[in-house]
Each structure stands twice: as C-alpha cells, then as structure tokens.
C-alpha positions as CSV (number, residue, x, y, z in Angstrom):
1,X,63.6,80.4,80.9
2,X,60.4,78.0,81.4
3,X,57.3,79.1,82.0
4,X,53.8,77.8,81.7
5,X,51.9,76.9,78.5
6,X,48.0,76.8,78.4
7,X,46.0,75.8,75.6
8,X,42.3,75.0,74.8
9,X,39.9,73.1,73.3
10,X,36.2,72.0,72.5
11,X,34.7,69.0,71.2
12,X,31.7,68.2,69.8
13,X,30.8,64.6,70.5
14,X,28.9,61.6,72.3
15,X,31.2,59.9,71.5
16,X,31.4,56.3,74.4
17,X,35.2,55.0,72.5
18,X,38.5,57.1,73.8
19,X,39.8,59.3,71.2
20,X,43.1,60.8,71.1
21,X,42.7,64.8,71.1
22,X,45.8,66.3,69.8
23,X,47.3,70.1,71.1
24,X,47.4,72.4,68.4
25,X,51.1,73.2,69.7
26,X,53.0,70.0,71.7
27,X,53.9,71.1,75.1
28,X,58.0,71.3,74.8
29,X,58.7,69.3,78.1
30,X,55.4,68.2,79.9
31,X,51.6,68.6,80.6
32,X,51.2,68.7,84.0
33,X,46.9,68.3,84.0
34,X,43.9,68.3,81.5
35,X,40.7,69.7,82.9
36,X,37.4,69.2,81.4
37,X,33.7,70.8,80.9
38,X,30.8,69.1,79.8
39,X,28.2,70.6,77.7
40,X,24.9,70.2,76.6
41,X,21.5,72.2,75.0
42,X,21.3,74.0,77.5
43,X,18.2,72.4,79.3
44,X,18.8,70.7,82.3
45,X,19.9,67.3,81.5
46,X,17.6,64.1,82.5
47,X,21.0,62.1,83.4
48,X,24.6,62.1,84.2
49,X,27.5,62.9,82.0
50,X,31.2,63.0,82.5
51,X,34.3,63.0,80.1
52,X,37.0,60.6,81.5
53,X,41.1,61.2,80.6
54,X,43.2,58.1,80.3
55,X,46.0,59.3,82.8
56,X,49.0,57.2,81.1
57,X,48.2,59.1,77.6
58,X,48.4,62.2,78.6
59,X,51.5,63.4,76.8
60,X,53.3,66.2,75.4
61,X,51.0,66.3,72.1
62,X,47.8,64.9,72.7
63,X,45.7,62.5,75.1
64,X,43.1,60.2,75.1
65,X,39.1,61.2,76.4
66,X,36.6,59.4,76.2
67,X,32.4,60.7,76.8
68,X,30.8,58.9,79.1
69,X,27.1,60.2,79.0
70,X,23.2,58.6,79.8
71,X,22.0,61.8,78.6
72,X,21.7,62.7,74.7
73,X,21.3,66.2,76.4
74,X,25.2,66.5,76.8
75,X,26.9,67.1,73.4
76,X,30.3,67.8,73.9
77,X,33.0,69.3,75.9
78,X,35.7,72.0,76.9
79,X,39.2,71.2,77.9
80,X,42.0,73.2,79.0
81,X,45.3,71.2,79.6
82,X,48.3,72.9,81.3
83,X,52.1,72.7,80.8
84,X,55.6,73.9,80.0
C-alpha cells in the first residue's frame, strides 16, 4: 500500500504568462514537490533565467509555471514532480 510516484517532463518555451502543465497520470493522493531545469542552446547564456511554480496550484493533475528569462539563450525546461 502507498508508495511514491515520479513522473517527468520538458517544455519547450519562453514563455513570461503561467501556464498550467498537466501530469500525464494524476497523482492519486498528492504531489509533494515539482523540481525544475532550465535549458538553453547550449552556449553560455548572456543573462539569467529561472522557471517559477505557483505553489497554491500545484495539485494532483497539473500546476502552474511560468519562464522567467532576460536571455533568448534559455529555451525551455525539465521538470520532475514527486508524489503518491
């Protein structure tokens, strides 16, 4: 009985408006944490980038992210989200 559920993730996007990311398979009681990595071309980026999780969406099926980037170097993201 229980147990932990992991699932993945990427997105390709720059995008500056939270958008909801939905899990492919809806966590049956909880997600306990989404972790992100930002990615880019592969250069160094001239900038800062960061992708920021509305803490109050994150649910059993989906939550909200948003890209916050100065950098058109960064082009997207991994996340891995955690749960049971």
């Amino acid at each position: 009985m229980g147990g932990i559920l992991v699932q993945w993730g990427q997105r390709t996007s720059t995008n500056s408006a939270f958008t909801v990311e939905s899990f492919n398979i809806p966590f049956p009681t909880a997600c306990f944490v989404v972790l992100t990595q930002i990615y880019g071309t592969g250069t160094p980026p001239n900038g800062s980038g960061d992708i920021e999780i509305r803490k109050s969406t994150v649910g059993t099926a989906s939550f909200q992210w948003c890209m916050v980037t100065n950098s058109g170097e960064y082009t997207g993201f991994y996340w891995v989200a955690i749960g049971n």
